[in-house]
Every structure is written in structure tokens, then in C-alpha cells.
C-alpha positions, 0 to 999 in steps of 0.5 A: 441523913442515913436511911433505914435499909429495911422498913415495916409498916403495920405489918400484919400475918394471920392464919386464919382466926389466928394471929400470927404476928399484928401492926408491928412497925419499925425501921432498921437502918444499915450496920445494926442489929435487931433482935426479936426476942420471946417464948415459943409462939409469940410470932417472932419467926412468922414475922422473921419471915414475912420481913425477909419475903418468904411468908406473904404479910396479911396487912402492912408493907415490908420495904428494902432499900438497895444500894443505890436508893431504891426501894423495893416492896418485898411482896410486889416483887417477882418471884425472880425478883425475890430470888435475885435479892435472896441471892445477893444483896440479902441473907438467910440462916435458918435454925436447922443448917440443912434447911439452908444448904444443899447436903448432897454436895460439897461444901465448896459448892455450897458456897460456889453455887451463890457466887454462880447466881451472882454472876461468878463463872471461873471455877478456879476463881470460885473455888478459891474464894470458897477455900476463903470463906471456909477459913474465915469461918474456922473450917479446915481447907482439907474439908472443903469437898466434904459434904455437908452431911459429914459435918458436924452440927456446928460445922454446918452452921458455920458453912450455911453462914459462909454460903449467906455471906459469901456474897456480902449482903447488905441484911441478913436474916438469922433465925435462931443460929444457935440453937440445938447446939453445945454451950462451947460451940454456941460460943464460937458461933456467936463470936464468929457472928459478932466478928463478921457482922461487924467486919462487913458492916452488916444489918441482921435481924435476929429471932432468938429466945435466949435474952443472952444470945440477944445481948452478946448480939444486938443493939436493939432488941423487941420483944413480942407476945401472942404476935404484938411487939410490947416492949422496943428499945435499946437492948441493955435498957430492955434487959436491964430495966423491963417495963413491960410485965412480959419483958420482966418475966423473961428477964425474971427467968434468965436470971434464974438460970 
């Protein structure tokens, strides 16, 4: 029997009196999608975060399975440990591309500098698969010692992507991969996201507040407010068919778009 890849038990993050996200429990399992889905404020990126290490839960346990069964308690973890897995086996797409890539050098070594932290030493070897990574994501090879800052937004989406799968991770960590940009460019991010995902059998949690972003994406949807998860199930059935009174007002709202 497959084994979740990521587990959250009771996960709690408070802020003082206030709460960030409360006793949210799930299993995510190898090869799925999971999108996290409500208004600004309803705890989705606070607990994107927690799940993937960077914020220290209040309560609960945030578990990830490796490759080879073992399983690792996100917050006992070292720092070192942390990083380590960050540059390997998991991934991060923030919302803002320059929160993710490094602007002052080139995009190339963007992506060479994960290869670097996993191991990879021949410049040429390097080189090469980041030339790779570049065309798979639709970027021309002649760009590949420009530097991020003179990308376009959507192009440094593209590359922060790159950088983050580069390495093949197992679960990656997306937090709005589509926001601030063009319609037309938002589509061929998310066919891109689609592709590859599907391509390297990728588990992905996904933050979005745009129900359309979550259907075209994720098989499994949650819908938080004010940090509680009150609706969980399979996407079409959440957007479909709403039982939550949160859930048919975002749904409500989309349709009259």
C-alpha cells in the first residue's frame, strides 16, 4: 500500500491571540496535487508554510517521508537538515519570482547553484543541464547568462520553476505561481505546471485564491477560513457541489465572474 509522502497532524500556528491556521490534518500521498484554496487571510499560506518548514508549528506534527521510507519530523530537524531537503528532494515557488531566485546572477547559475548543493561539481555538466531546464521551460538558450532582473515577470516565474526542479524533488511547495501575471501568460504557466508535474510524478500543495487556478491543477482541494480547513474533498466534488456555506460563496463568486 502506498504511503503518504507528507503528513499533518493537528497542526496548529498562532501569532500571539491570533490564529494563524488550527488542528488541520491531512495525508498527501506521492504524485497528487493538493490545493489550498480561500480569501485573503484564511491561513492558507501560513500553513503552505509550516507544511513546508519554514514557519515553526504552534501544535501538531508536520511529517515527510523520504525515498526510502524514512520519516522525518520537519521541526526536529537541523537547520542543515532542513536546508539539505529544501535543496533536494523538496521544493519552493513563491508568489514574488525574486523571493526565489537569486537577481544578480545569471540565470544559468540560478539553476546550477541547486545541482552545486546536491552534489553536481562539472561546469560543463552543469551548464548543460541548465541549458536543459531553460528549454523545458520555454526560455531561449541565448538567455541563459542573462540575469534574472532582465526577465520579464513571467519569465522569471519560469526560471524560479526551473531552479526548484532541476533537482527532481519529490513535493513541492507552490504559493500562488500565478499571481500578478497577464491572463495569457498565466496560462502557459499552468500548462507548463501541469505538464511537468505530471511528467516527474510530482506531489505539490498548491496556495491559490483563484477556484479556476485549483481545478485546472489539483485533484484534491481545502478550503480554509479564519485558519480552519471546513470543506476537504475531491476538487470537482468541492466546486461542484459546495456543502460548506464558505465554500458556496467562493463558488458563488467565481461564477460571476
Amino acid at each position: 500500500m502506498t504511503r503518504p509522502i507528507l503528513s499533518a497532524r493537528g497542526v496548529d500556528k498562532y501569532y500571539g491571540g491570533r490564529v494563524g491556521c488550527r488542528g488541520v490534518s491531512f495525508d498527501l500521498y506521492p504524485g497528487e496535487i493538493l490545493g489550498l484554496v480561500g480569501e485573503s487571510g484564511s491561513g492558507k499560506t501560513t500553513l503552505l508554510n509550516v507544511l513546508a518548514g519554514r514557519l515553526s508549528p504552534s501544535g501538531g506534527r508536520v511529517l515527510y517521508r523520504g525515498p526510502d521510507g524514512s520519516e522525518h519530523d520537519l521541526q526536529q530537524l537541523s537547520e542543515a537538515g532542513r536546508r539539505r531537503l529544501l535543496r533536494t528532494e523538496l521544493g519552493f515557488v513563491h508568489q514574488r519570482a525574486g523571493d526565489g531566485l537569486r537577481p544578480l546572477v545569471s540565470a544559468g547559475a540560478n539553476i546550477g547553484e541547486r545541482l552545486m548543493a546536491g552534489g553536481w561539481r562539472r561546469y560543463g555538466r552543469i551548464r548543460s543541464e541548465a541549458a536543459d531546464w531553460l528549454a523545458r521551460v520555454e526560455i531561449p538558450a541565448d538567455r541563459l547568462d542573462d540575469r534574472p532582473a532582465d526577465y520579464s515577470g513571467g519569465m522569471r516565474q519560469r526560471l524560479q520553476i526551473a531552479r526548484n526542479l532541476v533537482t527532481r524533488p519529490r513535493l513541492v511547495f507552490m504559493d500562488e505561481p500565478t499571481g500578478g501575471l497577464d491572463v495569457s501568460v498565466q496560462a502557459r504557466l499552468l500548462d507548463l505546471i501541469r505538464h511537468l508535474a505530471a511528467r516527474l510524478d510530482l506531489a505539490v500543495v498548491l496556495v491559490t485564491h483563484d477556484l479556476a487556478v485549483a481545478r485546472l491543477l489539483s485533484q484534491r482541494l481545502m478550503v480554509m477560513k479564519s485558519g480552519q480547513v471546513v470543506e476537504s474533498g475531491l476538487t470537482d466534488q468541492v466546486l461542484d457541489d459546495p456543502q460548506h456555506p464558505y465554500s458556496q460563496l467562493l463558488v458563488s463568486a467565481m461564477l460571476q465572474v
